[in-house]
Every structure is written in structure tokens, then in C-alpha cells.
N, C-alpha and C positions, 0 to 999 in steps of 0.2 A: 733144673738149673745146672751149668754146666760150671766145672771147678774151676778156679783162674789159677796158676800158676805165677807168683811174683816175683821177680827177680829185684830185691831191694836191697836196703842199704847204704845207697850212692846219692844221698846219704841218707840216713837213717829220721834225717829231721822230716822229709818230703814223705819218705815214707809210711811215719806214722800218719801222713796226709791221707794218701791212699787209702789204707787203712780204712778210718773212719770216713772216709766218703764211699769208697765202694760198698762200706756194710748201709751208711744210710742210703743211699742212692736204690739201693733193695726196696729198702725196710720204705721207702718213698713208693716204690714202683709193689709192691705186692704187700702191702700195709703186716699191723702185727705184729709181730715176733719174728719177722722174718729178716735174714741175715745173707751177708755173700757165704760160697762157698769158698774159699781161700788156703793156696795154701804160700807158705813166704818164707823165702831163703832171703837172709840180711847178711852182707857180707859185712868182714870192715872196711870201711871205705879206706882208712891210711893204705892198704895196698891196692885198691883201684888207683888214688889221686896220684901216688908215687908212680905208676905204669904211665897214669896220663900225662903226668908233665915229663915225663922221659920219655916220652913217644913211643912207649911200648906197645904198642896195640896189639900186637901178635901176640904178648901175653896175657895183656886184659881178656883178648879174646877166648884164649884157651881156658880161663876160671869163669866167663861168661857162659861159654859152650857145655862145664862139666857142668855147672848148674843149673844150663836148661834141661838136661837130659833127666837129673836128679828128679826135677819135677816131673816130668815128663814121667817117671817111671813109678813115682811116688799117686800119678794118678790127676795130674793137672792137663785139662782139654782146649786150655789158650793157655798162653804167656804174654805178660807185661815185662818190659825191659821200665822199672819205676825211675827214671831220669833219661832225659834228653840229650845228654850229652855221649850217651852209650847203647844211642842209636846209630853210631859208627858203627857197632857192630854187628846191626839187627840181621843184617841179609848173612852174614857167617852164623848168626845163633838160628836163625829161619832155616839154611840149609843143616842143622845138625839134628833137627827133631822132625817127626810127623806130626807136630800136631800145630795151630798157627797161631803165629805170633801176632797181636797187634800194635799195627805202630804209632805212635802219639804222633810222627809228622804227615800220616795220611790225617787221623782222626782232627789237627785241628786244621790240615788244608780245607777240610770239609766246610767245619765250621767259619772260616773266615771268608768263604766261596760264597758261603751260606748268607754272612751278613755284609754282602757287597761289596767289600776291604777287599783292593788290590794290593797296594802300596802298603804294608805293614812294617813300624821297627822289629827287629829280630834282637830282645832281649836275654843272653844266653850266657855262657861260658865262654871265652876265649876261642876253644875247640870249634862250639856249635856256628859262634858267629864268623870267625875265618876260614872254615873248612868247607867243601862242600857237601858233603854227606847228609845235610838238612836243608840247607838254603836250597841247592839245585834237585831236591825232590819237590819242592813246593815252586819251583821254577819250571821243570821240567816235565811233571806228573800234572800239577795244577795250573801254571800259568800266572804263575801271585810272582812281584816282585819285591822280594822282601827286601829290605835297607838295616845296615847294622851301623853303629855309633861308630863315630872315628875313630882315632887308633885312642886318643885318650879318655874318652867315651868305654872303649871296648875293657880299656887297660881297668877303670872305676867296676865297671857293673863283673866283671872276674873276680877282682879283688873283696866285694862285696859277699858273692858268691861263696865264695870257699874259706875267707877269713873272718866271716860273719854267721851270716846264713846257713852254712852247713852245720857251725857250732853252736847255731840256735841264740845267735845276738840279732837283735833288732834292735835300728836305732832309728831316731827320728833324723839324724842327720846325712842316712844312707839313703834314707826314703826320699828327704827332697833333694837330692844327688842326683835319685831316679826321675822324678819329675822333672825335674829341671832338663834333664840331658831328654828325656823328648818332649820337652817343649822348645825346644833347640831344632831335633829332628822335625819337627811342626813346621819351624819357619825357616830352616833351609833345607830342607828333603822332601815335604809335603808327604810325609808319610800321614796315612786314613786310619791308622788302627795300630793296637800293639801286641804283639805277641809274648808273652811271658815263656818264654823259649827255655826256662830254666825250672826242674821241680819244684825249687826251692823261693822263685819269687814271689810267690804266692803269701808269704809270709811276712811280704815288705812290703806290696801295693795291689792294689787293683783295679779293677771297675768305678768303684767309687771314688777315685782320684781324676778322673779323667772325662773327658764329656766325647771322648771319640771310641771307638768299640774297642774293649780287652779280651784277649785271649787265653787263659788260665788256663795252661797245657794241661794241670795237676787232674783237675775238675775234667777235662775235656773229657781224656785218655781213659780217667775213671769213668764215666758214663760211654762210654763206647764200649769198653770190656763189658762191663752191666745189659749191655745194649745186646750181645754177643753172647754173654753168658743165658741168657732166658732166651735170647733166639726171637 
């Protein structure tokens, strides 16, 4: 089994997701006592979100880079970047190490290739859903055309994000916010599927809310490293 290197923290709520799915996802796949090999840098996230809403990226990326290398030298044979939103940086943290990073928006183009989903909403961060750095790889790489919520759609599921769900609030009323805003998307975008583009929504809806296919980057991204790590 080969060691995963984590780069988490971003935030720390998602990450204890990780966590305990990558150790069961093992303990599922080679039964027993048996566990990931893991090793995990948690930053604080108040100096990520502060770089990301001042549009620092050059800095973000420089404390992303030092602690891919950390791992990297500590003895980790992949790296997970644990949030979606700092896969802005993936290709500058991929060219700083030898050893390979994998990326959550290959691993769930894969899976929504996989289950027919063209037309997918793109539930994310502000960042993930305006920029192209995610949308135009699953456009680009895959061929999927992802649809993201209108501007006050985008302004809701951000603010949920990072004033809720990062702090580890759930609430029943952010939940049917979410629901509501795609079944919105349903009848006037015709979107087929939903992507859960963010670590952290995972913690406010799923599959079981819906009767059209979800995307659970969290789950995904962990079962592809697992997939990777045993080879």
C-alpha cells in the first residue's frame, strides 16, 4: 500500500471526511484491521480563505507548494489537494514535486462519464463555479457541460459554504435552499446530475435527496487515491 500525502485543512470540517473514508474505504477493500497509510498536513484555514478572497493565489500557492514538498519528503507517494476549491493550484503544486498528485476534477469527470450525466449543476465556491480552472477541465479534458446557479444561486450556496459548513453548522434551512436552487436548475437549465463541487457539501445533502445522479466529490476523490494507493 502506497502512503497518501494530504494536504488538508481547507477546511478542517471536510477533512475529517477524508479521513475516515479513506481509512474505511481500505478497511472495505482488504477487510480486517486494515487501514490507509496516511500522512496529513492541516493548515489553518483563516489564512487560506483570507489569500482566497483577496485574490492571492500566488500566495496561497506558495504555502500549498511548501507543503506538498513536506510530504513529499516526509515519505508520501500521492498527494490529495482535500478541497476543490484549491485545485486552482493543482498544476503549480504537480509541477513542484515528483511524485503525483491526484485530482478530484479528473476523478469525478470519470464518474459522471461513467453514469451518463452530461449536463451536470456545478455546486461549489464562488471561485470553483466562476473561474475556469474546474469547469473548463471537465469541459475540455471530458466533454461534460457543467451549469453553475445564477449570480444569486452562486451568491446562496458560497455563503453557505464558508459561513456554515466550514464552521460545521448545518441547517435544515440551507439544505432546502440547496434543493430548491436545483430543482430550479431542473426546469430551466435541464441539468441531468449534480455535482457536489465543494468538500464540504457533503455534509448538507446528497443522493438521498434527489432522484437524479449525485456526485460526492469527498467520497469520489477518496476512493480514487485508495484506488491508487493498492494499485
Amino acid at each position: 500500500m502506497k502512503t497518501l500525502g494530504l494536504i488538508g485543512g481547507m477546511s478542517w470540517e471536510s477533512t475529517a471526511i477524508y479521513y475516515r473514508l479513506l481509512n474505511e474505504i481500505v478497511r472495505e477493500r482488504l477487510g480486517g484491521l486494515h487501514s490507509a497509510r496516511l500522512l496529513l498536513w492541516s493548515f489553518d484555514f483563516a489564512e487560506i480563505a483570507e489569500r482566497q478572497h483577496a485574490g492571492d493565489w500566488q500566495g496561497a500557492g506558495v504555502l500549498l507548494i511548501d507543503v506538498a514538498r513536506k510530504l513529499e519528503s516526509a515519505g508520501a507517494e500521492g498527494l490529495l489537494i482535500c478541497t476543490n476549491t484549491m485545485h486552482k493550484l493543482a498544476d503549480a503544486v504537480q509541477a513542484a514535486v515528483s511524485i503525483p498528485l491526484i485530482h478530484i476534477a479528473d476523478a469525478t469527470a470519470v464518474a459522471v462519464r461513467g453514469a451518463g450525466v452530461n449536463r451536470p449543476a456545478l455546486l461549489a465556491t464562488r471561485f470553483t463555479m466562476e473561474q475556469e480552472f474546474y469547469k473548463g477541465r471537465l469541459t475540455d479534458t471530458y466533454g461534460l457541460q457543467p451549469v453553475v446557479p445564477d449570480q444569486a444561486g452562486r451568491d446562496m450556496v458560497h455563503r453557505v459554504i464558508y459561513e456554515e459548513l466550514c464552521q460545521g453548522v448545518v441547517t435544515g434551512e440551507s439544505k432546502a435552499a440547496y434543493i430548491d436552487e436545483i430543482a430550479r436548475m431542473r426546469r430551466d437549465e435541464k441539468i441531468d446530475g449534480v455535482i457536489m463541487g465543494c468538500t464540504e457539501i457533503t455534509m448538507l445533502i446528497g443522493q438521498q435527496d434527489f432522484d437524479i445522479p449525485v456526485f460526492d466529490t469527498t467520497r469520489i476523490h477518496a476512493e480514487a487515491a485508495v484506488g491508487f494507493a493498492l494499485g
